[in-house]
C-alpha positions in Angstrom: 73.9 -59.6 -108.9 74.8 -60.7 -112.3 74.7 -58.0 -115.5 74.4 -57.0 -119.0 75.2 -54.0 -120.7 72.5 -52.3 -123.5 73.8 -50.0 -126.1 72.3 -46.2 -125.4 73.3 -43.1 -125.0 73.2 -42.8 -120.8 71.1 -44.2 -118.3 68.4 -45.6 -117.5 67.4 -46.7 -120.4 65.1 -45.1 -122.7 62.8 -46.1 -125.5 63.7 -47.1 -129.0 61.4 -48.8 -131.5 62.1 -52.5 -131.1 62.7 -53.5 -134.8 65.7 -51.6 -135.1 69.2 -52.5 -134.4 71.6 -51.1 -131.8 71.6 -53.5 -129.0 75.1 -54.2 -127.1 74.6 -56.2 -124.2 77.4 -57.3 -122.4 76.3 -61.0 -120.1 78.5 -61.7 -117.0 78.5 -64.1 -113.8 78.0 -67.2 -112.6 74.4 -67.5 -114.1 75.3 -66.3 -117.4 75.7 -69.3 -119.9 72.3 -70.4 -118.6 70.7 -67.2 -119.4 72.7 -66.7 -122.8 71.2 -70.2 -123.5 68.1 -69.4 -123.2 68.1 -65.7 -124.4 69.4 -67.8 -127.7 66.2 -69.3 -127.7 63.5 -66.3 -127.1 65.7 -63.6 -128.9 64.6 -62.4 -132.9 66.7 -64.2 -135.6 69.6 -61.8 -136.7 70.9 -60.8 -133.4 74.8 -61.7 -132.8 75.9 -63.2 -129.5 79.6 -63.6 -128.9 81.1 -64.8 -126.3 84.4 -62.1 -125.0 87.5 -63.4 -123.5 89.0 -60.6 -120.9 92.0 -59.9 -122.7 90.2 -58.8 -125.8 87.4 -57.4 -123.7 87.9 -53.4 -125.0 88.7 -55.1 -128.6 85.8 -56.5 -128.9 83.6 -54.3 -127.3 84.8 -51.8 -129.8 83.9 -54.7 -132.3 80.4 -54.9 -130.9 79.9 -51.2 -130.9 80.6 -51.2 -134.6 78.2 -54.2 -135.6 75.3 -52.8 -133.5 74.5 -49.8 -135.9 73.4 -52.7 -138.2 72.2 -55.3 -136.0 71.3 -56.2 -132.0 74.6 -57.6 -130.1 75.1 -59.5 -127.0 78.7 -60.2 -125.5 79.2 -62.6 -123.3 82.0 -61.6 -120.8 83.6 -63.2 -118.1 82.7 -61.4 -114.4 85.9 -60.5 -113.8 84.6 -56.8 -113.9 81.7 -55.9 -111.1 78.7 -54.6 -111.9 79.4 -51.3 -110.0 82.8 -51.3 -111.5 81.4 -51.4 -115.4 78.7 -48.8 -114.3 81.3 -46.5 -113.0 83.1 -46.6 -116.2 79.7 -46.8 -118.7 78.5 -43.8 -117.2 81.5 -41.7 -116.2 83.0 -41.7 -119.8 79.3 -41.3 -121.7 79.6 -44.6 -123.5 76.5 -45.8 -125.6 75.7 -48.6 -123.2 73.4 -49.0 -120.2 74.3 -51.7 -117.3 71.6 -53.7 -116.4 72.0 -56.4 -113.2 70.4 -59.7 -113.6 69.4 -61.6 -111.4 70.9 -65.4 -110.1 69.2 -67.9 -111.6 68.5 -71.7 -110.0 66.4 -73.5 -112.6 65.8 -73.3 -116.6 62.8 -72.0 -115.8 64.2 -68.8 -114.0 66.7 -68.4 -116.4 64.2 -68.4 -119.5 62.0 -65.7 -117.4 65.6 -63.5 -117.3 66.1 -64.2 -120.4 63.0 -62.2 -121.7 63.0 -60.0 -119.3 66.8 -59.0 -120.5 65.2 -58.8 -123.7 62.3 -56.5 -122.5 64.7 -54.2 -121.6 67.0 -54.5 -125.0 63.5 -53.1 -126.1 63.5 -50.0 -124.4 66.8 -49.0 -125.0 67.0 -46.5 -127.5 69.0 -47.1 -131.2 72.4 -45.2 -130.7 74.1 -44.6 -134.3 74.2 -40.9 -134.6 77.2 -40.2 -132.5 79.7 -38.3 -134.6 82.4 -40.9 -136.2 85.9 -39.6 -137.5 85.7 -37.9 -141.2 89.7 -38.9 -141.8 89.4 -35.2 -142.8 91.5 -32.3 -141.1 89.9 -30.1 -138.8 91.1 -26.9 -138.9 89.7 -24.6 -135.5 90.1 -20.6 -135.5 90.8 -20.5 -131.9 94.0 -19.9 -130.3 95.9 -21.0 -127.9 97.0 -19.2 -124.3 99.1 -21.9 -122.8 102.0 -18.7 -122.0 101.4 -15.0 -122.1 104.2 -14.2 -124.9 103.7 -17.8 -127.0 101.1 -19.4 -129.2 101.0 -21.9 -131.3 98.3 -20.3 -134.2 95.3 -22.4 -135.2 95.0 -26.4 -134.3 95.3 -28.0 -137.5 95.1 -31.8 -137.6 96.4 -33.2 -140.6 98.3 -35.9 -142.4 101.2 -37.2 -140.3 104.8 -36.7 -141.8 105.7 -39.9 -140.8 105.4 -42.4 -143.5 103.4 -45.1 -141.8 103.0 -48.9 -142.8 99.5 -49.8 -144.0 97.9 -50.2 -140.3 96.6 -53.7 -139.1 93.4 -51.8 -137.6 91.1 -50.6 -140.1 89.3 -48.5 -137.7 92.8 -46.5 -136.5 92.4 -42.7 -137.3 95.8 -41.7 -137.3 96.5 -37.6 -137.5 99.0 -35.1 -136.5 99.7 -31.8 -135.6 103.0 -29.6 -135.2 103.0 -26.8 -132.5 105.6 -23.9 -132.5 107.1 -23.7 -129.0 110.0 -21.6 -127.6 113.5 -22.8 -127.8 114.3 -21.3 -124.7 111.6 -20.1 -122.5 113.4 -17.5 -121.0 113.9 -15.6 -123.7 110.4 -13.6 -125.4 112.6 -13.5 -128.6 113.4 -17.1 -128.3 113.7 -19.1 -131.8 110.8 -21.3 -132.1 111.1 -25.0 -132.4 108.3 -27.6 -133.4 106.4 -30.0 -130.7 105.2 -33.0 -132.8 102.1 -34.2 -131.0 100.1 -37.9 -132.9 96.4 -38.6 -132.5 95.0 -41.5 -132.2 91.7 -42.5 -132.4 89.4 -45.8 -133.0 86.9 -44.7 -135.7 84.3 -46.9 -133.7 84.1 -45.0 -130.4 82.2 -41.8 -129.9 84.0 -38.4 -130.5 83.6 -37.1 -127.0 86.1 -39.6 -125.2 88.7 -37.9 -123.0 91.7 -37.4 -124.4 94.9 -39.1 -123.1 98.7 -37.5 -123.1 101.1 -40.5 -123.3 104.3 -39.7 -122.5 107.1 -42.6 -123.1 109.7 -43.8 -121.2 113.7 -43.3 -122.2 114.8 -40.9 -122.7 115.2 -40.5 -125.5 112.2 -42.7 -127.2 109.7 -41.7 -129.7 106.0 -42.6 -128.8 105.5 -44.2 -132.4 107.5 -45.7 -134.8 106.6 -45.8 -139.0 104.4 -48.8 -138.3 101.2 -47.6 -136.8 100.0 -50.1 -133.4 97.7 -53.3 -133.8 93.8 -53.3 -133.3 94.8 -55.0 -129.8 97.0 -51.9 -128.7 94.6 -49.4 -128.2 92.7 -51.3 -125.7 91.2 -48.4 -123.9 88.2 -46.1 -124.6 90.0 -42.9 -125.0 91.5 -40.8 -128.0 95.6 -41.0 -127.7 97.8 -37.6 -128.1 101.5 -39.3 -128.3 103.8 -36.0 -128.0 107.4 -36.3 -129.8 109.1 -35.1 -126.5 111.4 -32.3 -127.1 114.8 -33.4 -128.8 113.5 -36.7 -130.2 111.7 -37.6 -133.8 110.0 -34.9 -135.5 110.1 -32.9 -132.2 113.4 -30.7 -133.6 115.4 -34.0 -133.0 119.0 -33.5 -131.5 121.5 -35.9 -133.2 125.0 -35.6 -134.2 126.6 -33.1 -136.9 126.1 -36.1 -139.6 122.6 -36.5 -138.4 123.4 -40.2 -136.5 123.1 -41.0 -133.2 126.1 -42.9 -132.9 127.9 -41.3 -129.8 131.4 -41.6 -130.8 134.5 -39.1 -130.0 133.4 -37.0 -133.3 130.2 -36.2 -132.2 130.9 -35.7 -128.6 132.8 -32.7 -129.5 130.8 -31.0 -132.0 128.0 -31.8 -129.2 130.0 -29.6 -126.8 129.7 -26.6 -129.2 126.2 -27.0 -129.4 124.5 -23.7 -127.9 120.9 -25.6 -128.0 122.0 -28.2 -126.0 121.7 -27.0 -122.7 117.7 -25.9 -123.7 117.0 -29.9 -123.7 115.7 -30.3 -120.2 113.4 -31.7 -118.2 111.5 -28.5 -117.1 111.4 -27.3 -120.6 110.1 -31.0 -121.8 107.4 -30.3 -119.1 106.3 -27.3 -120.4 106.2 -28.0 -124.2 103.6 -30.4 -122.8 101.8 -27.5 -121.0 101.8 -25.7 -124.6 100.4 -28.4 -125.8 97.9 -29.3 -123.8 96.9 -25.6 -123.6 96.6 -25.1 -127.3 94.1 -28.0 -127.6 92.0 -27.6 -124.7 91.8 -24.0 -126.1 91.0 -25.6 -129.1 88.5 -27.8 -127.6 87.0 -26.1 -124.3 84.7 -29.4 -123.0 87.2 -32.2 -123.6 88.3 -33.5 -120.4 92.0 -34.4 -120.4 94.3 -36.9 -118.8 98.2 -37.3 -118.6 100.0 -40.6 -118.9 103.7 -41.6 -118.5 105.6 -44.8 -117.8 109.1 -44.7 -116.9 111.4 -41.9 -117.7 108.0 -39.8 -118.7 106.9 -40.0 -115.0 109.6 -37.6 -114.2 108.4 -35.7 -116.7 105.2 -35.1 -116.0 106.4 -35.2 -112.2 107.6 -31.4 -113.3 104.8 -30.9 -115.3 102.7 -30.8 -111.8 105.4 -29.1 -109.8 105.5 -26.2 -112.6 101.4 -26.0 -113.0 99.8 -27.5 -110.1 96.2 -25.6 -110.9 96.6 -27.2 -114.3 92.6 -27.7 -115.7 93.7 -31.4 -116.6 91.4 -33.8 -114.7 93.8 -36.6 -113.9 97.5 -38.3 -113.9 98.3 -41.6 -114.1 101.8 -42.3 -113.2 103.3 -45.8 -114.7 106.5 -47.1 -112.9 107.5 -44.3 -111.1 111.1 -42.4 -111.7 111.3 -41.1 -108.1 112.3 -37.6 -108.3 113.8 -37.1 -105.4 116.1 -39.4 -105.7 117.8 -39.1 -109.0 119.8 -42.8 -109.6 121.0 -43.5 -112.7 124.3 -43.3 -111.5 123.4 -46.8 -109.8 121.5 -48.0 -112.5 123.2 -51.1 -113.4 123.5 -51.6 -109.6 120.1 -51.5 -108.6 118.4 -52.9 -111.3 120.8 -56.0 -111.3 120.3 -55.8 -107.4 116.1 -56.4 -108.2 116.4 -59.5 -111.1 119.1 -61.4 -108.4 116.5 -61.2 -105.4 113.9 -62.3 -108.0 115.8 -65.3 -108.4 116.9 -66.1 -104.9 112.6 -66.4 -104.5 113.3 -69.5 -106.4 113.8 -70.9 -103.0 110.5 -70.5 -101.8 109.4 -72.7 -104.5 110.0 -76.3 -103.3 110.0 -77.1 -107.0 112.2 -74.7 -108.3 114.8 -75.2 -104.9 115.1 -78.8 -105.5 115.8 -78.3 -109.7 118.9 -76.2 -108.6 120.2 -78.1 -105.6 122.2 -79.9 -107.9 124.0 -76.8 -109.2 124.5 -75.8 -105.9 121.6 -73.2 -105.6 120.5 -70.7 -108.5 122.5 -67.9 -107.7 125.5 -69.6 -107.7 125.3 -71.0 -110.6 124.1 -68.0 -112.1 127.6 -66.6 -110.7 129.9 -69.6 -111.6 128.5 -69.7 -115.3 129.1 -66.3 -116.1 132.4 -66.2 -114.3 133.5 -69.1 -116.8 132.2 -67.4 -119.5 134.4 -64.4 -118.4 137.4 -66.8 -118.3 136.8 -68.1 -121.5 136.0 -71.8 -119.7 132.7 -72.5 -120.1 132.8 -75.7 -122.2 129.3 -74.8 -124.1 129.8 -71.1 -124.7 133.5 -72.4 -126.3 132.3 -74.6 -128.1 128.8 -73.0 -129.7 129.2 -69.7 -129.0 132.9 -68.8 -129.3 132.1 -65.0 -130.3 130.8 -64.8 -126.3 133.9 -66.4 -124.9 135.5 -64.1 -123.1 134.4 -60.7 -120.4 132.4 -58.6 -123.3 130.7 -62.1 -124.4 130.0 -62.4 -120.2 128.8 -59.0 -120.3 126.7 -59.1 -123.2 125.0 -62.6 -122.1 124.2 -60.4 -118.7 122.5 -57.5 -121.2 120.8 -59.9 -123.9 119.8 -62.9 -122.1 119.1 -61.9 -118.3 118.6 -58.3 -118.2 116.7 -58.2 -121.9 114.2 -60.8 -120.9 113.5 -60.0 -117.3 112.7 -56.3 -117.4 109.1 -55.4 -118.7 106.5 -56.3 -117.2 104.9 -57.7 -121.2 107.7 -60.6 -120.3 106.0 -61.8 -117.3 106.1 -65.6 -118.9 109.4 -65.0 -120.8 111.2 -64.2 -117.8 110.7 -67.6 -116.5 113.2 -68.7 -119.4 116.2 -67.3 -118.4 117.2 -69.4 -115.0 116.5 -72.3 -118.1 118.9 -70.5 -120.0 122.0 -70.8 -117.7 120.5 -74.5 -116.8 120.4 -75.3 -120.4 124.1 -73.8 -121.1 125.3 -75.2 -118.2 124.1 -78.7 -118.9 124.5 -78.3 -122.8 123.3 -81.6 -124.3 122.5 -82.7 -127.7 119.2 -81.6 -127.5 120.0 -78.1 -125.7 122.5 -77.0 -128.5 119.6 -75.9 -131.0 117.2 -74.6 -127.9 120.4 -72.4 -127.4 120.4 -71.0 -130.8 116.9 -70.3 -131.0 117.1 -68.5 -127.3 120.5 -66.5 -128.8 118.5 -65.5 -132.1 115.5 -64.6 -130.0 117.5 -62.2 -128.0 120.1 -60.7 -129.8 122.9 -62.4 -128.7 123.8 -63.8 -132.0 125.2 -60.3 -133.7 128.4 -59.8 -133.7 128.9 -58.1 -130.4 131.5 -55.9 -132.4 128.7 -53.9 -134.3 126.5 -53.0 -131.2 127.0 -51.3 -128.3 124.8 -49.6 -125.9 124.7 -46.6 -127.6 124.1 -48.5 -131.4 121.6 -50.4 -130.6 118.6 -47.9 -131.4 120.4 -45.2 -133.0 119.5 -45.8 -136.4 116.7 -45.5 -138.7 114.9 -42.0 -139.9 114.6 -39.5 -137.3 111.2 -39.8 -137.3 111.5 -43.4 -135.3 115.0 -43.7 -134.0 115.6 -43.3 -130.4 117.7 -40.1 -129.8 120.6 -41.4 -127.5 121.8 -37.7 -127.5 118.8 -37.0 -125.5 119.3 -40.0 -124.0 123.2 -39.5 -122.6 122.2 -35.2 -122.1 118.7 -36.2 -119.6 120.9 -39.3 -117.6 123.9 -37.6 -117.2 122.2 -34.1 -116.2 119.5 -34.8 -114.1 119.1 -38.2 -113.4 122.4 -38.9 -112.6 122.7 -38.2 -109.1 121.4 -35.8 -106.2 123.2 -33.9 -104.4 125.8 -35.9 -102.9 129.2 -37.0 -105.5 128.5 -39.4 -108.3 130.1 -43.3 -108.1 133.9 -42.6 -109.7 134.3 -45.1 -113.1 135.9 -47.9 -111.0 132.2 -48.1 -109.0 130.7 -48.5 -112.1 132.8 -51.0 -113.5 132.6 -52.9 -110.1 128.6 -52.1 -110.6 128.7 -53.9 -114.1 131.3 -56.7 -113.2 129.2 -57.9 -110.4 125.9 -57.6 -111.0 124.4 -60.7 -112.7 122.3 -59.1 -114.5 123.8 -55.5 -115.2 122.6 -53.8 -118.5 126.0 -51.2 -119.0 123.5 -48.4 -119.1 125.1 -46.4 -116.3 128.6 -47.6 -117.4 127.9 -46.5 -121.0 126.8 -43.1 -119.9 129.8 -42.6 -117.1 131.9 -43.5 -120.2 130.2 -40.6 -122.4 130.4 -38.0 -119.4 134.4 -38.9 -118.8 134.8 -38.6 -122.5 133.5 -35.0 -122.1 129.4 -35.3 -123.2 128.3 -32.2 -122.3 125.6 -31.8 -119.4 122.9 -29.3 -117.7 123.2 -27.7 -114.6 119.3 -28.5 -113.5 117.4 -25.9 -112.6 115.5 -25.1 -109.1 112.7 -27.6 -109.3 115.5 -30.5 -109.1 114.2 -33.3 -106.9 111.2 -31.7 -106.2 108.1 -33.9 -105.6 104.9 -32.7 -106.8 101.6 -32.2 -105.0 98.8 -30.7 -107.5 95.3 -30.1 -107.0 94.2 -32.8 -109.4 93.9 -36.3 -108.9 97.5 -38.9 -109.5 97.2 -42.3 -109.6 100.1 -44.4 -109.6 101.1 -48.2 -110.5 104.4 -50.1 -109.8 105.1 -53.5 -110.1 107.2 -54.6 -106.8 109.8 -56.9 -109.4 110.1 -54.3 -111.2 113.9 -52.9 -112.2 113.9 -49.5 -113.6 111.6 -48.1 -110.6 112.2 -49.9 -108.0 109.1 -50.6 -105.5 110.4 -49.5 -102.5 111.2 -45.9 -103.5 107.4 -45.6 -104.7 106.4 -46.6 -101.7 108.4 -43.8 -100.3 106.7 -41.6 -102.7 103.1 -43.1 -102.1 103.9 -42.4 -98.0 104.5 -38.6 -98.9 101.4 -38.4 -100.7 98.8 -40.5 -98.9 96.3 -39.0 -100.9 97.4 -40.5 -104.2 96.0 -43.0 -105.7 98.8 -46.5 -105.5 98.8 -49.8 -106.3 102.2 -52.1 -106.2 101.1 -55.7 -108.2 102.7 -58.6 -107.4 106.2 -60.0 -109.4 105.3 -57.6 -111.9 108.1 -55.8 -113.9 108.4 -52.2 -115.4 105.7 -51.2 -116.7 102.7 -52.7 -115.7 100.2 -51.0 -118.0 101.4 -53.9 -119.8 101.3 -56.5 -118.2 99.5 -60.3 -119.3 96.6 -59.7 -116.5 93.6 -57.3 -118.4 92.7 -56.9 -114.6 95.6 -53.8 -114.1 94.6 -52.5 -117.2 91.0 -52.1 -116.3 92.1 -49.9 -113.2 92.7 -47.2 -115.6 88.9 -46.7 -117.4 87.7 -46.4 -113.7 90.2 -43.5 -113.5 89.0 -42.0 -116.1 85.5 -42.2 -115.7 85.9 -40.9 -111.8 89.3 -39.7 -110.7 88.0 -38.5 -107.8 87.1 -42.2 -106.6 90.0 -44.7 -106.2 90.3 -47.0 -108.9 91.8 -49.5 -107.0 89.1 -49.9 -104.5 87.4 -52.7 -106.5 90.1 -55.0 -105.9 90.2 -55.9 -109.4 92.8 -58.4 -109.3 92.1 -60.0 -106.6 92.9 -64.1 -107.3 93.4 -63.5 -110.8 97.2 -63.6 -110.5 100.5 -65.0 -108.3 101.1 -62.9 -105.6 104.2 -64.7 -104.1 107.0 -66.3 -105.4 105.8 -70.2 -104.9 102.9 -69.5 -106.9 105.3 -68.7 -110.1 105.6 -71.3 -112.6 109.3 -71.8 -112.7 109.6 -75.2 -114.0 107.0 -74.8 -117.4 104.3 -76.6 -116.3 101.1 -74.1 -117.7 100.2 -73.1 -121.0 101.5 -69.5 -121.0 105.1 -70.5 -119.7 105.1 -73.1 -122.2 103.8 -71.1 -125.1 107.2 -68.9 -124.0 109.2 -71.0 -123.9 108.4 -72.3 -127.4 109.0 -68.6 -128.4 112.5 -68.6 -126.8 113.5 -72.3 -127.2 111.7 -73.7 -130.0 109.8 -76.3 -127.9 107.4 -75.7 -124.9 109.7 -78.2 -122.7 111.3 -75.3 -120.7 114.1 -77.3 -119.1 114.3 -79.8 -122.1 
């Protein structure tokens, strides 16, 4: 079966008078173009059909949705997405569409009867334009909140955000805010109250009703926005966003140093150790400001269903959110590169992650292609090795001669941060990634025309400041605190609880072994052993320490198995401990693979939300639609999108010159 989607309020589809607009049929499958063609021919003048590439495929259905309350719309798609699949999702998050199959199609003839008969059924389907659209206004509710018996937050007041945003790219981006009291220390029932920032938003095109969708960010220490609200094409779900300022960071009572920066030097280090509030700054207490906050607007609004998100960092977050309320009325988590929580790492950070990228390059091997490009240099680790130990030495004829502020063992180091580690770690720099082994090929071989590919690649990725004026610790720190990352939440969370378990910590000559050896090493852990020795004061965790959840609602996780802040085999581990949850590990991909370049792992997630108590990954969504082994990877540049990075990087789509 082949299908099309028409714009109405639920299935089946009901009557509607046929001369006025509100069509939004979405084509797919083999057939398609034949019965598009044709459905060109029988269908009333006026009506819009578009073909829908699947990348842009929420984009532009949100785009169709918003021209149908004027006129009839038809979508072409590609059938990447089954029929069954779109149904699930159509009906399970109340969209105003109807899925209707068609049927394969061998001649004109048959695909001229489909046509019409599409159309008789665009006929029936009733005109949807009276679901309730965003006002931009504030909208004030009288109801509290119950989240704890001795807190509340008062009434649920959306307003005007404090952040001073950037004129938006989207015009259709509702962007609103809301500041709840919580308790500084929830201990205490006199405890001074603090504020949880919490961000809506919300495409104005969509119906009011969606679920609502806690994102939590990966860090720690991030902020979920910055002053420059996200592009039409980063909202690519059907769902209304709540992006929480996580306790400590932005306008979330932000933790900084006495003169408000976030530069970790010997100053603020100890005024830090003087600060009582610190030691409030966990990861419990982050899990339960989200609990306050999802109680006060579920109060708020009683029939909104509600999900929880988090990628990286978060998913230990919300890992203690389900340990702490298990019988939470949430319907759903979806857990994004998993932090596994019983086996707190950071210690071995620069270790392990450095540990991932190297195997990722020793798959080179299994490419005939790639193997034979690097026999010369005498394999690709090697040479990975021998360059970077030259650099060290200060005799690596190219680096001397270009690049003289990377001479040396911080230039080495800061190559391994901003040219390996930087472009091989999320999994949005699937193609990008290819360009580092050119990187080291290119500086290795360093000819006339590699000198300026160099300089772009350096300028691309950082490595052109002055090493001098960034460290680790500098590199985010500054900016308001509305959008700066808070590295004093970042240094308190990895060098409490993520540090290590319960055996001893690596000493500061492991980590410096750690850093020296690992090809692509990003200092993290050394960074934050260096804060800890210099006396950064830390949190005993409390009794849910490496304590893996099991609640009665639904998880579903995603892990890519290259990926190098959450390594694939301890989310296996995790996924064998809870058979029950939901997992899917995708091929090569890195941290992160919400976003990822294949619209197929994205698409898992509406299914989630439209029936979490149905695996989403059962549809085998991404099946042949991208590399699943190493040989498959384009590591010379010969397709468009390793090309297209490779311009980006190098300024010319030759990726080896």
């Amino acid at each position: 079966f082949f299908f099309g989607v028409l714009m109405m309020p639920s299935c089946p589809c009901a009557a509607r008078t046929p001369s006025k607009p509100g069509l939004l049929a979405l084509i797919t499958g083999r057939h398609a173009p034949e019965v598009l063609s044709e459905l060109r021919k029988v269908a009333p003048g006026g009506v819009v059909i578009t073909d829908v590439t699947m990348g842009d495929f929420w984009p532009q259905v949100f785009a169709g949705l918003e021209q149908a309350h004027q006129r009839d719309v038809v979508l072409h798609v590609p059938d990447e997405v089954p029929a069954d699949a779109l149904q699930r999702i159509v009906t399970g998050l109340r969209l105003p569409m109807c899925v209707i199959p068609l049927k394969a199609v061998g001649s004109s003839r048959e695909a001229h009867r489909e046509a019409q008969r599409v159309l008789r059924e665009a006929r029936r389907a009733k005109l949807v334009g009276t679901h309730a659209q965003a006002t931009g206004k504030p909208e004030p509710t009288s109801q509290k909140q119950s989240a704890a018996p001795t807190y509340h937050a008062g009434d649920v007041v959306w307003q005007k955000c404090k952040r001073n945003y950037q004129a938006s790219e989207n015009p259709h981006l509702e962007i609103h805010c809301v500041t709840i009291k919580v308790p500084l220390d929830y201990g205490d029932p006199n405890s001074k109250l603090i504020d949880f920032h919490v961000t809506r938003l919300r495409d104005t095109r969509l119906p009011k009703d969606l679920p609502h969708l806690w994102g939590l960010q990966g860090g720690p220490g991030t902020p979920p926005i910055g002053d420059k609200p996200p592009p039409a094409d980063a909202l690519p779900l059907p769902i209304v966003w709540l992006l929480p300022d996580q306790r400590g960071i932005g306008l979330s009572h932000e933790k900084s140093c006495a003169n408000g920066s976030q530069i970790l030097d010997e100053e603020c280090v100890e005024g830090l150790r003087h600060d009582d509030e610190l030691k409030h700054f966990t990861v419990s207490n982050t899990a339960r400001d989200l609990h306050m906050g999802i109680s006060a607007l579920s109060t708020a609004n009683p029939k909104t269903r509600t999900f929880v998100m988090a990628t990286s960092y978060g998913t230990l977050v919300v890992n203690r959110y389900m340990v702490l309320y298990p019988n939470s009325p949430i319907q759903g988590v979806i857990l994004d590169s998993v932090v596994d929580p019983t086996r707190p790492h950071f210690a071995y950070y620069d270790k392990e992650t450095s540990d991932v990228a190297t195997s990722f390059l020793q798959t080179c091997n299994l490419s005939p292609a790639c193997k034979a490009k690097w026999a010369p240099e005498g394999g690709i680790v090697p040479a990975f090795q021998e360059t970077l130990a030259q650099v060290a030495a200060k005799t690596q004829s190219c680096v001397n001669t270009h690049f003289p502020a990377l001479s040396g063992p911080e230039g080495a180091s800061r190559i391994k941060r901003k040219a390996l580690f930087g472009q091989a770690v999320e999994s949005f720099q699937y193609y990008e990634r290819m360009a580092v082994p050119a990187f080291i090929y290119r500086l290795r071989r360093c000819s006339a025309d590699d000198v300026p590919a160099l300089q772009k690649y350096a300028k691309e990725t950082g490595l052109d400041v002055d090493p001098k004026t960034e460290t680790f610790h500098t590199i985010t720190s500054h900016g308001s605190a509305a959008d700066r990352q808070s590295m004093v939440i970042n240094a308190l969370i990895n060098g409490s609880e993520l540090w290590h378990g319960r055996g001893p910590a690596p000493n500061m000559d492991d980590l410096r072994r750690f850093d020296k050896e690992g090809l692509f090493s990003p200092g993290a852990a050394l960074e934050i052993g260096r804060l800890l020795e210099a006396g950064f004061p830390t949190y005993r965790p409390d009794e849910h320490f490496m304590e893996l959840a099991d609640p009665a609602y639904p998880v579903m996780m995603l892990n890519g198995t290259g990926d190098l802040g959450a390594p694939v085999q301890y989310v296996n581990e995790i996924a064998r401990k809870r058979p029950h949850w939901y997992y899917r590990p995708f091929p090569l991909v890195g941290h992160t693979p919400f976003v990822v370049q294949f619209p197929c792992v994205l698409m898992h997630i509406p299914l989630f939300f439209a029936e979490p108590n149905i695996n989403p990954f059962g549809f085998h969504l991404c099946a042949g639609k991208m590399p699943t082994s190493a040989d498959s990877l384009d590591w010379l540049g010969t397709t468009a999108p390793v090309q297209n990075a490779s311009e980006k990087l190098f300024g010319t789509p030759k990726l080896y010159g």
